[in-house]
Legacy VTK file of the C-alpha trace (Angstrom):
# vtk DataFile Version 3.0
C-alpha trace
ASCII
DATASET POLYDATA
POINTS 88 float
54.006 91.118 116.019
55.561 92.996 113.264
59.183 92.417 111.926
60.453 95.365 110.479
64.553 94.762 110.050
64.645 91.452 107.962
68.684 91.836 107.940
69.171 91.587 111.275
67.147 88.252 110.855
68.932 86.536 108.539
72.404 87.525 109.732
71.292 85.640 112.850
69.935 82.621 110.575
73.657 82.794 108.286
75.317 83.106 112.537
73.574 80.529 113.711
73.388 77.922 111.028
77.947 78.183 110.242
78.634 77.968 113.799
80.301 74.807 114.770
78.560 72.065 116.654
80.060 70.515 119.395
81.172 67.258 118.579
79.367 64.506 120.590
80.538 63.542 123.731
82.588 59.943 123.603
80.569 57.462 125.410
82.880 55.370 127.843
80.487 52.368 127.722
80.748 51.665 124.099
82.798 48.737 122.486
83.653 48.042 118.841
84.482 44.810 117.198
87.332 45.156 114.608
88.143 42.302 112.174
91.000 41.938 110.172
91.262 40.514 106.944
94.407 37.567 106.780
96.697 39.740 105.231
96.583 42.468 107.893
96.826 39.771 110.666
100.065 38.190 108.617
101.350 41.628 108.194
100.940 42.316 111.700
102.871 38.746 112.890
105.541 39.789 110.185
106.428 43.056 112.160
105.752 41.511 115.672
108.339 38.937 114.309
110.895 41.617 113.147
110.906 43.506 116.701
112.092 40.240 117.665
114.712 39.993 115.114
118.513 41.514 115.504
119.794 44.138 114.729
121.510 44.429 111.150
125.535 44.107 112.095
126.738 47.636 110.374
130.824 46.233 110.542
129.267 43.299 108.129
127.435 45.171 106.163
130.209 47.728 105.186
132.521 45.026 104.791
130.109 43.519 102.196
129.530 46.541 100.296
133.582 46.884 100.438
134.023 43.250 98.976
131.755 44.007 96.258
133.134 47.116 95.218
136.761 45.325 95.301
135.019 42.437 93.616
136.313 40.050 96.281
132.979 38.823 97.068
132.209 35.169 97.503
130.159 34.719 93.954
128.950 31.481 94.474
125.540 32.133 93.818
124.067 28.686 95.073
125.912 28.398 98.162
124.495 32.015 99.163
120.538 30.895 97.834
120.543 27.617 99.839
121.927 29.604 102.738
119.500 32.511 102.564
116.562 29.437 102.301
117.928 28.026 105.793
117.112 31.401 107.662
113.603 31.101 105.934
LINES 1 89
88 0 1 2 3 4 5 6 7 8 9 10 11 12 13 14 15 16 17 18 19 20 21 22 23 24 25 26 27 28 29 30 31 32 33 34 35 36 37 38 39 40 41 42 43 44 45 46 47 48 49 50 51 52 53 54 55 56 57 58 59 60 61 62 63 64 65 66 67 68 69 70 71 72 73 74 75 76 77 78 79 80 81 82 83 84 85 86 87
């Protein structure tokens, strides 16, 4: 046999060898184990948590931003720690 158009031949090789491969098929039976390091499973508690948590109240939080622009805002500073450590 005698190959006489060697451009034709490796257009087909250059055709052939960029075409995309079908990606392999997805096999149904196969399982993965996953672990998570601590801080991704107490991240992921954290935001289960805060689903659970309500809502911010919008009428107390502008009336907050308004008593601190007026400067009428309670400013005692310990009461407000000790009672941000209770909801902790």
């Amino acid at each position: 046999m005698k190959v006489t158009d060697l451009n034709r031949l490796a257009t087909l090789a250059q055709a052939t060898s960029t075409a995309k491969k079908p990606a392999p098929k997805a096999r149904s039976d196969t399982t993965c184990d996953v672990k998570l390091s601590s801080l991704a499973t107490w991240l992921a508690e954290l935001r289960s948590e805060a689903k659970t948590e309500p809502e911010a109240r919008s009428a107390d939080i502008a009336r907050a931003r308004s008593d601190i622009e007026t400067g009428t805002l309670d400013q005692d500073l310990d009461a407000a720690v000790d009672a941000l450590l209770l909801e902790i």
